[in-house]
SERO-572821 format. One record per residue: x, y, z of N, C-alpha, C in turn; residue in one letter. Coordinates in pm, 1 decimal, always signed. Layout:
NODE     n.c1     n.c2     n.c3    ca.c1    ca.c2    ca.c3     c.c1     c.c2     c.c3 zado
NODE        X        Y        Z        X        Y        Z        X        Y        Z    A
...
//
This chain:
NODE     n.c1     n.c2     n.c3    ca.c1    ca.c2    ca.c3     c.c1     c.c2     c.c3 zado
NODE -19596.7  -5788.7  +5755.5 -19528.9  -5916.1  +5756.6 -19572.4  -5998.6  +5636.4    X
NODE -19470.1  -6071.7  +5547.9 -19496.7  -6135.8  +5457.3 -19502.0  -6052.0  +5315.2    X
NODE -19519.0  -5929.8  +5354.0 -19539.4  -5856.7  +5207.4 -19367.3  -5817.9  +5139.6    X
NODE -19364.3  -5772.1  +5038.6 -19241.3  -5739.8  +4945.7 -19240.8  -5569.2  +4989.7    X
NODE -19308.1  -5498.8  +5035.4 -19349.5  -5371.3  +5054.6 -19460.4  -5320.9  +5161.8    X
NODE -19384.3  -5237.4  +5229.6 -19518.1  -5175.4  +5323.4 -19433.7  -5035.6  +5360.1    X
NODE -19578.0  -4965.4  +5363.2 -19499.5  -4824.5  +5441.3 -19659.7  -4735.1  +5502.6    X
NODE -19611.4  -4704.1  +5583.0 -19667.9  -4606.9  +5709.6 -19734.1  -4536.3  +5640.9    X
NODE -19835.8  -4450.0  +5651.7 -19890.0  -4313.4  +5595.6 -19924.4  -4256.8  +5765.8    X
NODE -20030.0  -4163.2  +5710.8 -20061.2  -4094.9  +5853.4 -20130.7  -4187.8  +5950.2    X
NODE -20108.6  -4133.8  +6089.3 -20141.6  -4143.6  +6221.6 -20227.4  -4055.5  +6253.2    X
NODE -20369.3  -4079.1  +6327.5 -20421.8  -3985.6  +6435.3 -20487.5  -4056.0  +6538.6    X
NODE -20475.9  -4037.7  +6639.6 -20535.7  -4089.4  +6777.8 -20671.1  -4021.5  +6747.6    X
NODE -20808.7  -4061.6  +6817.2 -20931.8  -4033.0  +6881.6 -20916.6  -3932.2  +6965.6    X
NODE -20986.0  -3802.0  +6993.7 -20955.8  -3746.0  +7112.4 -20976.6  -3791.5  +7226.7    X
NODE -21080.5  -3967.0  +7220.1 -21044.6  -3953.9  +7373.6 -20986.9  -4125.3  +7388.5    X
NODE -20880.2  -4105.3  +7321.0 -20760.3  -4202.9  +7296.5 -20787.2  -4321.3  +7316.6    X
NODE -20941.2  -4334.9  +7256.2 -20952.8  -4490.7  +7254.2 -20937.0  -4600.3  +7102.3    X
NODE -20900.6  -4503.7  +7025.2 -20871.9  -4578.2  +6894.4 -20825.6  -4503.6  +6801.5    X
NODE -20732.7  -4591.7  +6709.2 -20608.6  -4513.6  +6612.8 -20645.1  -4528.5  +6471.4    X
NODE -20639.9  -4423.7  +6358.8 -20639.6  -4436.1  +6263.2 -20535.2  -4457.5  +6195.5    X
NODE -20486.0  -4536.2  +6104.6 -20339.6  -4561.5  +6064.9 -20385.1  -4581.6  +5891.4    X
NODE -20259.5  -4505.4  +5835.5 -20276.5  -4584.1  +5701.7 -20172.7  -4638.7  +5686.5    X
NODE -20188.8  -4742.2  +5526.1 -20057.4  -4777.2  +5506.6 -20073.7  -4829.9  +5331.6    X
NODE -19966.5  -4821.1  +5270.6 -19983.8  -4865.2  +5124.7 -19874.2  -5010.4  +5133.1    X
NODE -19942.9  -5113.8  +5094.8 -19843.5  -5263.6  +5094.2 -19778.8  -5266.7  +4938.4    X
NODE -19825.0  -5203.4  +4849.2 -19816.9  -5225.9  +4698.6 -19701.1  -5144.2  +4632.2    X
NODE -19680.7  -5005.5  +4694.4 -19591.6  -4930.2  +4644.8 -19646.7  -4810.1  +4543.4    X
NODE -19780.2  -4839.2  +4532.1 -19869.9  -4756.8  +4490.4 -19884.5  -4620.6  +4534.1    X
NODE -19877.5  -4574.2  +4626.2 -19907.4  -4427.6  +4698.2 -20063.2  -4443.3  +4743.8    X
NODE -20136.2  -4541.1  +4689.9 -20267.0  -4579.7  +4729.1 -20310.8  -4629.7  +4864.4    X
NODE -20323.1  -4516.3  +4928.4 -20299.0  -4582.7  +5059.7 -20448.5  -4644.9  +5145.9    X
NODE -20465.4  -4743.5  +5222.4 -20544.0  -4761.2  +5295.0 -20539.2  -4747.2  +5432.8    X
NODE -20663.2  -4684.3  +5498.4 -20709.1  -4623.0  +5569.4 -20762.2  -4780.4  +5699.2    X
NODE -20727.1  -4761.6  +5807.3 -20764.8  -4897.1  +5911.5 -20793.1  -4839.7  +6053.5    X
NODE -20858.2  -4895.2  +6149.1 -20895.3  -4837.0  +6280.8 -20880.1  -4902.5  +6358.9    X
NODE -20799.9  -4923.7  +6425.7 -20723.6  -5003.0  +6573.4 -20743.9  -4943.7  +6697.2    X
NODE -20833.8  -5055.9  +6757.7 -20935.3  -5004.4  +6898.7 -20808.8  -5045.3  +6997.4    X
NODE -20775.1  -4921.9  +7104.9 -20653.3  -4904.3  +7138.8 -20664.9  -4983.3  +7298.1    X
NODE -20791.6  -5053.7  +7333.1 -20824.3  -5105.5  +7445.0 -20765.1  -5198.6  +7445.6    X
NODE -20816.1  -5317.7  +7311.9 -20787.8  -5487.3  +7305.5 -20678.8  -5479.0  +7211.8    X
NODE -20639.4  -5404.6  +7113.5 -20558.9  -5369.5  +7004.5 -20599.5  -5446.5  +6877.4    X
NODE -20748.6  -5470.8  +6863.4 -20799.9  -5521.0  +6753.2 -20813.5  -5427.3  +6623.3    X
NODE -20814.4  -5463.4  +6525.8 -20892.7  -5421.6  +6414.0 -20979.6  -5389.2  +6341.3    X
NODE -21062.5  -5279.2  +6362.5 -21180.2  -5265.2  +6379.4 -21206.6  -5297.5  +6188.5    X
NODE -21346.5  -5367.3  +6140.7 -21381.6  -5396.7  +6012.9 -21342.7  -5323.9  +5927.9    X
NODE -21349.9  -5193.4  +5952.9 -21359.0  -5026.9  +5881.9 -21233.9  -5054.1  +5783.9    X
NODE -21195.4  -5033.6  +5666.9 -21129.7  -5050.6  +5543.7 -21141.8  -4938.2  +5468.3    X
NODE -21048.8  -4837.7  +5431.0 -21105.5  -4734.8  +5336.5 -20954.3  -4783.7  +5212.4    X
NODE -21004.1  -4813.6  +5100.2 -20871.1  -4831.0  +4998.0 -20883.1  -4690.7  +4958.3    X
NODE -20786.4  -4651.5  +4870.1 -20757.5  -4549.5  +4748.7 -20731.8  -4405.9  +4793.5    X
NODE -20656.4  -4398.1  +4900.2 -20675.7  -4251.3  +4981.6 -20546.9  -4211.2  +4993.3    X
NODE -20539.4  -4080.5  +5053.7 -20433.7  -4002.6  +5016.5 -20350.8  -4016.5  +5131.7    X
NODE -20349.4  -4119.3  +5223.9 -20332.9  -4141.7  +5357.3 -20304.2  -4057.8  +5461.6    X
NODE -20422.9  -4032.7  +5524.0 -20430.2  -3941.1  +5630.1 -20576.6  -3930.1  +5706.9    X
NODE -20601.7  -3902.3  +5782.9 -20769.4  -3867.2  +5766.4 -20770.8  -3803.8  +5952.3    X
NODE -20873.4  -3796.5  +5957.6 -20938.1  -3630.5  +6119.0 -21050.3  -3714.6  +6148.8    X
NODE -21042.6  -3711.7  +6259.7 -21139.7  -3755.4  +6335.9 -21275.9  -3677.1  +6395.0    X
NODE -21377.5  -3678.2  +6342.7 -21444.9  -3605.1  +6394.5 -21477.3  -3565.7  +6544.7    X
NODE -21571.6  -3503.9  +6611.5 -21558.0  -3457.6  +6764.7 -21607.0  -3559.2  +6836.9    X
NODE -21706.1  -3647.9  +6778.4 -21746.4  -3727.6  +6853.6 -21699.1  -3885.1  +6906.6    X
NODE -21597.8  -3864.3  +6805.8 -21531.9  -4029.8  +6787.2 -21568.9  -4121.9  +6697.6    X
NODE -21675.5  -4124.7  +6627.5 -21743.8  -4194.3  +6604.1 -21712.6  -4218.6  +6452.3    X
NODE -21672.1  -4095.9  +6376.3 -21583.6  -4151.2  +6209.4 -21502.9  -4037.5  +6197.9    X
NODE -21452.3  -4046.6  +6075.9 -21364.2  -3933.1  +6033.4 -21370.3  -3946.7  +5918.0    X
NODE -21284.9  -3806.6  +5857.6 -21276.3  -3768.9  +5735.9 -21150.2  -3791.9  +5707.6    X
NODE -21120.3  -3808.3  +5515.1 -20986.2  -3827.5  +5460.7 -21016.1  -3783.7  +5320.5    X
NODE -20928.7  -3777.3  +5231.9 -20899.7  -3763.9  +5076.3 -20922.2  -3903.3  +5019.9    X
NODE -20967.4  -3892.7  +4908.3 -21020.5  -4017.2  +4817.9 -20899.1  -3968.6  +4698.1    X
NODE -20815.1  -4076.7  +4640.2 -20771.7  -4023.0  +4547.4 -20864.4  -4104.3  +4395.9    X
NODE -20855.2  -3983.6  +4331.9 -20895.0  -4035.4  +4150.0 -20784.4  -4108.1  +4130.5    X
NODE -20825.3  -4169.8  +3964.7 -20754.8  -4249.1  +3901.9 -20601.8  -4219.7  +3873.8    X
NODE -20592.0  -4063.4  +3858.1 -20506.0  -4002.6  +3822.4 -20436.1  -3967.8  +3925.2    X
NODE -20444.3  -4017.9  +4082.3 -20335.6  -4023.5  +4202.4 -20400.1  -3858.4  +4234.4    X
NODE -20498.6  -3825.5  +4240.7 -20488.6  -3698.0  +4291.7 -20607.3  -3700.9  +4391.6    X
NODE -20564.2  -3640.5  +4504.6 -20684.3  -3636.1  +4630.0 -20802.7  -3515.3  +4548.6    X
NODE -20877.2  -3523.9  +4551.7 -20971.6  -3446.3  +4490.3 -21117.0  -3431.0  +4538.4    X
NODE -21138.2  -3550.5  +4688.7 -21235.6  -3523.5  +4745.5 -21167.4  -3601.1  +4887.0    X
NODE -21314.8  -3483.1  +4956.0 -21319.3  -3511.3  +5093.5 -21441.2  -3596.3  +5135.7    X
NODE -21425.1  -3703.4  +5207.8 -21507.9  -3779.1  +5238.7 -21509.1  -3811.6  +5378.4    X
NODE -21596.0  -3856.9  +5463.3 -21655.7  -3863.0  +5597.6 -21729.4  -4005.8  +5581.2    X
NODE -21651.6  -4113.7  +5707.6 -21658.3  -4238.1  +5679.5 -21746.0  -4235.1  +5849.6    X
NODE -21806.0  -4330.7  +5896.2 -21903.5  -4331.8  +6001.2 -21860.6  -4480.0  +6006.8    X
NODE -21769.6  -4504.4  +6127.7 -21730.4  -4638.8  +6166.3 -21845.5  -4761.0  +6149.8    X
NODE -21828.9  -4852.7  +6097.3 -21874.9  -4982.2  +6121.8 -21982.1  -4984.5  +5980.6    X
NODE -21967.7  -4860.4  +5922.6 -22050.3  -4866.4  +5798.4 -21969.1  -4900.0  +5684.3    X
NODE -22045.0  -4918.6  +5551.8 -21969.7  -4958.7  +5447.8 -21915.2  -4860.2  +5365.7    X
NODE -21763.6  -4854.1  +5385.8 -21750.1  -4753.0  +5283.5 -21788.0  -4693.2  +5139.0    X
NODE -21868.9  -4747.6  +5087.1 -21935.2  -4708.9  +4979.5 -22019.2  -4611.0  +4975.7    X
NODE -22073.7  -4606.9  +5120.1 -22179.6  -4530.7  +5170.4 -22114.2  -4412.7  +5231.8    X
NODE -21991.0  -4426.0  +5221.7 -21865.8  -4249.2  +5268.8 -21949.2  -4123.2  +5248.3    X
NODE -21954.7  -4022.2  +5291.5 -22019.8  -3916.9  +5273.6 -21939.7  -3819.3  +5206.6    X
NODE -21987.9  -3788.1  +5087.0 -21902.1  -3657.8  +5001.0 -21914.5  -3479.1  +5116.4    X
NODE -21802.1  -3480.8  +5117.1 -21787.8  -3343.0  +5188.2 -21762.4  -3268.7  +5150.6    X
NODE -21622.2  -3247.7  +5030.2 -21617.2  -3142.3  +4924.8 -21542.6  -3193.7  +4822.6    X
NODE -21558.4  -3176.2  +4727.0 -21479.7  -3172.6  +4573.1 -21422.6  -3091.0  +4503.7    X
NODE -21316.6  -3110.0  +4468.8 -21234.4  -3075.8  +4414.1 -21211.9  -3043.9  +4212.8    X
NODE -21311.7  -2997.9  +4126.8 -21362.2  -3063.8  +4025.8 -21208.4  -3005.5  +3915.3    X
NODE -21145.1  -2878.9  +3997.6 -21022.3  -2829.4  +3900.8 -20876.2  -2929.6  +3852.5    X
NODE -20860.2  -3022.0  +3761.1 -20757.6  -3113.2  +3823.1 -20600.8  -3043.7  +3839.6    X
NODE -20621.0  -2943.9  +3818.9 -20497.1  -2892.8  +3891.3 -20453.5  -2844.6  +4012.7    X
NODE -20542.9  -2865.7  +4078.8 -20538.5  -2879.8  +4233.8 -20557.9  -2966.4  +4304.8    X
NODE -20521.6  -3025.6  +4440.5 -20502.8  -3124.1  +4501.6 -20532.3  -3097.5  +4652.3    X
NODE -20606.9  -3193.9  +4687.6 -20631.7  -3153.6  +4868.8 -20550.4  -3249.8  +4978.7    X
NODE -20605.8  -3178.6  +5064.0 -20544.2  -3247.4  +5265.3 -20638.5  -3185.5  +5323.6    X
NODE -20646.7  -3311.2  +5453.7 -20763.4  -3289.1  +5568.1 -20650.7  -3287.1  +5675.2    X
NODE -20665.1  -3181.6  +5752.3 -20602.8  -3183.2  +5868.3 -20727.2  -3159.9  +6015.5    X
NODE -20670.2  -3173.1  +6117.0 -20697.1  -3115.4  +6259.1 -20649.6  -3025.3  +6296.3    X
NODE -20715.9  -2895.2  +6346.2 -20677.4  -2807.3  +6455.9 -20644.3  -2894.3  +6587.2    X
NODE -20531.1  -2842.6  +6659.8 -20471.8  -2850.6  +6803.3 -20596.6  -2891.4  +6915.5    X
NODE -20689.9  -2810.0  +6889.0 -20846.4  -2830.3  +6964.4 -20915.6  -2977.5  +6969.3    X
NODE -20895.4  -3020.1  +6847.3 -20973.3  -3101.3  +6774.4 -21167.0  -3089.0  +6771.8    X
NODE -21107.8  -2902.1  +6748.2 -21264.3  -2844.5  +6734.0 -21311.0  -2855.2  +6536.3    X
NODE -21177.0  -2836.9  +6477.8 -21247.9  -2783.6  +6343.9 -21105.5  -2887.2  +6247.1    X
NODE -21151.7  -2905.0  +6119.2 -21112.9  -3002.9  +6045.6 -21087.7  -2865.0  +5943.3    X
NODE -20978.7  -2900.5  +5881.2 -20886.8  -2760.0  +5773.2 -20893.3  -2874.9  +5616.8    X
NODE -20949.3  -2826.1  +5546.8 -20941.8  -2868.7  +5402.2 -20866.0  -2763.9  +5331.3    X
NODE -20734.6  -2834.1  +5343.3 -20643.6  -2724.9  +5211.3 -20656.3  -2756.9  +5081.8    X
NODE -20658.1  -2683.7  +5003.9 -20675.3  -2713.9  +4809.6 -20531.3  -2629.5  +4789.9    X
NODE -20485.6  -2724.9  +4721.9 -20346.4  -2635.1  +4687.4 -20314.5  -2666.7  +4528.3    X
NODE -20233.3  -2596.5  +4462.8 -20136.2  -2616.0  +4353.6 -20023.1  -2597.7  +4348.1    X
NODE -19943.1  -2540.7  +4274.0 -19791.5  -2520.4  +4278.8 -19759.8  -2388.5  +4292.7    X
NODE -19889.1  -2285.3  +4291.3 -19902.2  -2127.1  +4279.1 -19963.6  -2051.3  +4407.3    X
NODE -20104.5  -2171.8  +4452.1 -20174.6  -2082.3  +4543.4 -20243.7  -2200.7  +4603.6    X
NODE -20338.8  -2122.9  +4716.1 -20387.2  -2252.4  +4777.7 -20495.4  -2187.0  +4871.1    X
NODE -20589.0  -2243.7  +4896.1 -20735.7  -2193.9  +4957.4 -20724.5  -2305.1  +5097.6    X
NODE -20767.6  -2281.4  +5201.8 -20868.3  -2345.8  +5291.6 -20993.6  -2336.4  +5332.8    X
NODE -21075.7  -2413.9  +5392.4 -21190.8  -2422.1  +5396.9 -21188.6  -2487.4  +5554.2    X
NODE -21283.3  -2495.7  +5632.0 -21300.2  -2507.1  +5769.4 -21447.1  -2558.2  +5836.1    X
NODE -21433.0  -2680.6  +5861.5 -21535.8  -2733.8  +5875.4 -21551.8  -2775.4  +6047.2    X
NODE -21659.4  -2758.7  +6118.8 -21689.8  -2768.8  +6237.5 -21664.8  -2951.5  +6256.2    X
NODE -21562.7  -3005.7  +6361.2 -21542.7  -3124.8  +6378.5 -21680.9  -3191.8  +6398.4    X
NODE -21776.5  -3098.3  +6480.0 -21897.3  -3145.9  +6563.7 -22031.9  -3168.3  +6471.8    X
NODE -22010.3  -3108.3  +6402.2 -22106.5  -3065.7  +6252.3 -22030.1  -3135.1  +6114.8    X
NODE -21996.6  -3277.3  +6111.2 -21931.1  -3326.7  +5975.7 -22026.9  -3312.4  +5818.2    X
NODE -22149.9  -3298.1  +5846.3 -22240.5  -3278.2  +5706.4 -22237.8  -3104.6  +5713.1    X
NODE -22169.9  -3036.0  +5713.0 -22241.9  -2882.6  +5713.3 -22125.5  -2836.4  +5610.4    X
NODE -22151.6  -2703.4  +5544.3 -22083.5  -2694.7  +5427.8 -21932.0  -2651.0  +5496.9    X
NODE -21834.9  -2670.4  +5403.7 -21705.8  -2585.5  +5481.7 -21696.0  -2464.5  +5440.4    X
NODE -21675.3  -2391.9  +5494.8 -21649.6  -2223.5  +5499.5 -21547.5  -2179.6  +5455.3    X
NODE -21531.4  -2102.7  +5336.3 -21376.2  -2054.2  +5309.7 -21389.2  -1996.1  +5396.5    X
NODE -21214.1  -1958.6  +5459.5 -21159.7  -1861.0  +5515.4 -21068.5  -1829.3  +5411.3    X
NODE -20997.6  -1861.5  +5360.9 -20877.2  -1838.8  +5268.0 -20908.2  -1857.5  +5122.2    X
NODE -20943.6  -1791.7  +5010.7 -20967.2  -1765.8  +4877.9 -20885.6  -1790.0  +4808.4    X
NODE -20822.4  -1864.1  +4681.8 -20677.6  -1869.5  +4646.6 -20698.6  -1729.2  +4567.5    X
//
């Protein structure tokens, strides 16, 4: 409300559906920010992530999640792990991306046991698989490009 521009990015519920992650870009930028809406009172929780690829996974416990950081150059290129009520500055690097011709996404498995880091290009594309329950542990290829 009030803005010249707004648009939606991704949605994910908590698994135990007490609060929503939403992004949204107001600017027209593709720069999207990342917000957490406690689904009890329907407040706004402090949590702010700017510059992201809008989307992000919730880890197993509820307690933060992961998303794409984009570089200067609009490209998601890291994965980061945000821990509610902390300052995002303090985001936790999870994996990087250092080739710039490739580009990532954080998804959820159906379970909401394991978090899927795809690296893709226009040719090929790798995943990596990280335990929801375990957010600091390395991700595991399964898929090699």
């Amino acid at each position: 409300e009030g803005k010249a521009y707004f648009r939606l990015g991704g949605v994910d519920h908590s698994a135990d559906h007490r609060k929503l992650l939403w992004a949204f870009d107001d600017k027209g930028s593709e720069f999207y920010t990342l917000r957490v809406r406690d689904l009890a009172d329907g407040r706004e929780l402090a949590d702010q992530i700017p510059a992201t690829g809008g989307s992000g996974v919730w880890d197993a416990g509820n307690d933060g999640f992961f998303y794409t950081r984009l570089d200067p150059n609009h490209r998601p290129s890291k994965v980061l792990f945000h821990a509610l009520g902390q300052n995002p500055e303090n985001d936790r690097l999870i994996y990087e991306e250092t080739d710039p011709g490739f580009f990532m996404n954080v998804d959820g498995t159906r379970n909401n046991q394991w978090v899927m880091i795809g690296i893709n290009d226009h040719e090929t594309s790798e995943y990596r698989l990280l335990s929801a329950s375990d957010p600091f542990a390395e991700p595991k290829l399964v898929s090699a490009r």
